[in-house]
N, C-alpha and C positions, 0 to 999 in steps of 0.2 A: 324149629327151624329159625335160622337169625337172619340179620341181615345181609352177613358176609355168605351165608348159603344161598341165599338169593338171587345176590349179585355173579356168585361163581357158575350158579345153571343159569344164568340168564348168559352171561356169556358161552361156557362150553355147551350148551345144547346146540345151538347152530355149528361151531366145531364140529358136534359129532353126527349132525345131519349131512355135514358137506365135505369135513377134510378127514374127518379120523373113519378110516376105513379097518373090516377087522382085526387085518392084520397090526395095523396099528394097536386097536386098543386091547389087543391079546399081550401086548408090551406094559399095558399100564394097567392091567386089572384093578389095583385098587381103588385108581381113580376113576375107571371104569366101574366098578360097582357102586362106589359111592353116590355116582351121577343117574345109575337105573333107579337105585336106592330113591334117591331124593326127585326124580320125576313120577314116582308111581303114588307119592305123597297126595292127597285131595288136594291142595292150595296151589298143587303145580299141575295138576291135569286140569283143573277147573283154567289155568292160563294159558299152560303150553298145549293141554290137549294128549294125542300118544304122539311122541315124538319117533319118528322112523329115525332108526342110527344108519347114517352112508352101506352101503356094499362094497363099491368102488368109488375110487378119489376125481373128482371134477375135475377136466383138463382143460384151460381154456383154451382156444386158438385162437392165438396173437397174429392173424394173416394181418401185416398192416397193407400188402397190394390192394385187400378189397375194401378198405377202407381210405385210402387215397385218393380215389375217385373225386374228379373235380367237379366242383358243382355247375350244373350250368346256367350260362349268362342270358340276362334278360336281353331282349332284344331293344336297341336304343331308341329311343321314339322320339321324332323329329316335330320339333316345334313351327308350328305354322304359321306363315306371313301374317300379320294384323295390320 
C-alpha cells in the first residue's frame, strides 16, 4: 500500500459512509471495489476499523426560520447613586 493509497481511503471512506449511497456506487464499481479492497487490509482496519458504507444519502435541513431566533437581551442594570 503507498502513500497515495492512503491518502485516497483516508478521504473516500467518509464519502462512502455519508454521501455515496448504493445506488451510487453500483455506478462506480471499480472504485468501489478497490476501496472494500483496500479497507479490509490490516493497516486500515487496525485505523479505520469496519467502515459501514451509507444506505441512504444525508439530507440536511437548511430551515434558517429556526435558526433566526433572536437571542435574548440582558436586562440593563442600573447604576447606583454614590
Amino acid at each position: 500500500m503507498t502513500l497515495a493509497d492512503a491518502l485516497l481511503i483516508n478521504t473516500l471512506s467518509v464519502c462512502m459512509e455519508l454521501i455515496l449511497d448504493k445506488k451510487t456506487r453500483d455506478t462506480i464499481t471499480n472504485l468501489t471495489r478497490y476501496i472494500t479492497l483496500i479497507l479490509k487490509m490490516a493497516p486500515c482496519v487496525r485505523v479505520y476499523g469496519q467502515v459501514m458504507f451509507c444506505k441512504d444519502v444525508i439530507n440536511p435541513n437548511f430551515n434558517l426560520e429556526k435558526q433566526k431566533e433572536k437571542p435574548k437581551e440582558k436586562p440593563k442594570q442600573e447604576k447606583g447613586k454614590e
